[in-house]
Phi, psi and omega in degrees: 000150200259159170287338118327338179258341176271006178256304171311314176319258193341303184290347170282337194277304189310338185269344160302315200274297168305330198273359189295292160005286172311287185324329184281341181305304176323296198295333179293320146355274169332285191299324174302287219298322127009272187335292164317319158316308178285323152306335185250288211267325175008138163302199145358260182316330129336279195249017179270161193286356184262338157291345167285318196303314169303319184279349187078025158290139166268150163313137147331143202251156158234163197283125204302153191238018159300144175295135167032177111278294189302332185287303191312317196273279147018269186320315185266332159293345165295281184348296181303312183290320178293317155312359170259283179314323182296309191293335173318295204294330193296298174330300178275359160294316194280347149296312204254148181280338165211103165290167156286302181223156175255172184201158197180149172289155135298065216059041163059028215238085166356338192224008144250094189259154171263136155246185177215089130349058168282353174231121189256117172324139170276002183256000187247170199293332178300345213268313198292310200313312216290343180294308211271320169259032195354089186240125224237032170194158154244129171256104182273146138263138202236116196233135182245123184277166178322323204235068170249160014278001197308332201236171166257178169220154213275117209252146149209179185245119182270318161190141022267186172291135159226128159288145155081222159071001190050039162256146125273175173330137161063358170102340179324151190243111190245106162208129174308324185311325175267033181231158167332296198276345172251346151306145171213138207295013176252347182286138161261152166313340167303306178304301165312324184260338194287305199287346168286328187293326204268358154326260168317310178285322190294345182276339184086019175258173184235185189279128172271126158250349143241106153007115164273027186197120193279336180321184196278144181271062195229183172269344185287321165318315196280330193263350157265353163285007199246311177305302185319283178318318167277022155283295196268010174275340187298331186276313158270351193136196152206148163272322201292145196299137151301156187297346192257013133278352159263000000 
C-alpha cells in the first residue's frame, strides 16, 4: 500500500471518530436541556408530588392552618373555666330542692348558657308582680366571649319584660361588673346572676304589662342598647350597686 493511501485510511478514520464525538455530546446536551425543560415547565405529571418525591425533590411546604399558640390557649382556659363553673352549679341544683337559679346549655354548646332566676326577695313588687302572673322564673341569656373569663360575658334578659331593674331595650343589663372596665377574671357566674337579682330589686323593677316600646324585643337590640349605655357610662359614670352590696 502506497504512503498516500495510508494517509487517506488514517484520515477517514480520525473524521469517523470525530464526528461519533460530536453527535454523543450533542445528543448528551439535548437531553440535559430536555431534562431541565421538564423540571421548570412539565406538565401535570411533572410537577405532581410523587414525581418530585422520584427525583429527590421535597414538596413546596404549605402554610400551616393551626390556630395561634395564644388562640389554643385563650380557648382551652375558657373551655376549663366554664367547665368547672358549669359542674359547681350542676351540684348545687341537685343538691338544694329549690336552688336560686338553675343553668342549662344551649344546643349542648359550652359557651351559651340560659339561666333561670327563681328566687326574688319575696318582699319586693317584682317578686309580688311574678306571684300574680304566676311566672316561676326569670330567663336569662348568657354568651362567653374567646378571652373570657379575661372579658365578661354578655347577659341579657329573655322574659319576662322588666321595666326599670337597670334592664333595658332587647333585655340589656346595665351593670358595670358586666363591662370591660369593670370586669374581673375571678368573678364567677354564681357571681354575675346574685348581683343581677339584688340588681333588679334595689332598681325597682317590675314585670312590663304593656310594651312602652315597639322596637324589636331581640338580642341584637340589647347589644346595642348595651354598647350605648357603656359609652355613656363611660363619659359620666355608673350608678349600679357594687358588688359587694349584693
Amino acid at each position: 500500500m502506497s504512503s498516500r493511501s495510508k494517509e487517506k485510511i488514517t484520515s477517514a478514520i480520525r473524521k469517523f471518530f470525530k464526528g461519533s464525538s460530536e453527535k454523543t455530546e450533542k445528543t448528551g446536551e439535548t437531553n440535559n436541556n430536555n431534562g431541565a425543560k421538564a423540571n421548570n415547565i412539565g406538565g401535570p405529571s411533572a410537577a405532581s408530588p410523587a414525581r418530585r418525591l422520584r427525583r429527590g425533590v421535597s414538596p413546596a411546604p404549605t402554610p400551616s392552618s393551626k390556630p395561634s399558640g395564644k388562640h389554643v390557649t385563650e380557648s382551652t382556659i375558657r373551655a376549663r373555666r366554664l367547665m368547672k363553673e358549669y359542674k359547681e352549679i350542676q351540684k348545687i341544683q341537685f343538691r338544694s330542692q329549690k336552688p336560686i337559679f338553675t343553668v342549662d346549655l344551649v344546643n349542648d354548646n359550652l359557651y351559651e348558657w340560659n339561666a333561670r332566676l327563681h328566687v326574688i326577695d319575696p318582699d319586693s313588687p317584682l317578686a309580688e308582680d311574678m306571684v300574680e302572673l304566676n311566672i316561676p322564673h326569670i330567663l336569662l341569656h348568657l354568651v362567653f366571649p374567646e378571652n373570657f373569663p379575661f372579658a365578661p360575658p354578655f347577659m341579657r334578659v329573655v322574659e319576662p319584660r322588666i321595666e326599670k331593674g337597670f334592664v333595658m331595650e332587647g333585655g340589656a343589663i346595665c351593670m358595670e361588673l358586666l363591662t370591660p372596665r369593670g370586669w374581673a377574671s375571678a368573678y364567677t357566674v354564681e357571681a354575675v346572676l346574685m348581683q343581677f337579682a339584688a340588681s333588679l330589686v334595689k332598681g325597682q323593677g317590675r314585670v312590663a304589662r304593656k310594651p312602652k316600646t315597639a322596637k324589636e324585643f331581640s338580642k341584637r337590640s340589647a347589644e346595642e342598647a348595651f354598647k350605648s349605655l357603656v359609652k355613656t357610662h363611660e363619659k359620666y359614670g355608673w350608678v349600679t350597686p357594687a358588688l359587694a352590696d349584693g
